[in-house]
C-alpha positions in Angstrom: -95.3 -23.1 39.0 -92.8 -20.3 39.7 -90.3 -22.2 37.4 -92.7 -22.4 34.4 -93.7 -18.5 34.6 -90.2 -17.6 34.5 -89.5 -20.1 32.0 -92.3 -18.7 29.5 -91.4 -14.9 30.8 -87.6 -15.6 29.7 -86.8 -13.9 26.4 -83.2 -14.9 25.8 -84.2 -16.9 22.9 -86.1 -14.9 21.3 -83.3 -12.0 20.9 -80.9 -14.8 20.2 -83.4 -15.9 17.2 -84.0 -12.2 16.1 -80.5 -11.8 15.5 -80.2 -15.1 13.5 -82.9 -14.2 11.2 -81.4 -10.1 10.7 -77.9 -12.5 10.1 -79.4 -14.2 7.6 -81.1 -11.5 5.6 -78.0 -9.2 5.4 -76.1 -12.8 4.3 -79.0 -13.3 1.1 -78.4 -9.4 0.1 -75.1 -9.9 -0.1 -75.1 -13.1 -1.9 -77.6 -10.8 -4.1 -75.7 -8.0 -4.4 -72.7 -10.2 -5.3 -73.9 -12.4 -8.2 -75.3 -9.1 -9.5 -71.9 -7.3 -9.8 -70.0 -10.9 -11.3 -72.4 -11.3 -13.6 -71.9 -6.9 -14.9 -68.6 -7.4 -14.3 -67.9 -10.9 -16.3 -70.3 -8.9 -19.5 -68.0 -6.2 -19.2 -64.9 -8.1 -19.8 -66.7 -9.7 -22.5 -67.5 -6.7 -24.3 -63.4 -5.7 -23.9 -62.5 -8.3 -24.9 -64.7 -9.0 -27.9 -63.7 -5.2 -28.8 -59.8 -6.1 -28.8 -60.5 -8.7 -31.5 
């Protein structure tokens, strides 16, 4: 019985978990973030470059 309480008390996993999910999140706004400057950045040379022609 002392094994189980100490086993449901135990909250190693839990922080391990809460860092996964905060890892996650800052990895999806950075994808974000990412795809948002290529895609300004790829229009911009566009624009240049239909403007040299």
């Amino acid at each position: 019985m002392t094994k189980l309480r100490n086993f449901l008390r135990d909250e190693n996993g839990a922080t391990a978990i809460e860092y996964g999910l905060i890892a996650a999140c800052i990895s999806v706004a950075i994808i974000l973030a990412v795809q948002t400057v290529g895609t300004n950045l790829n229009n911009t040379f566009t624009n240049v470059s239909n403007a040299l022609k």
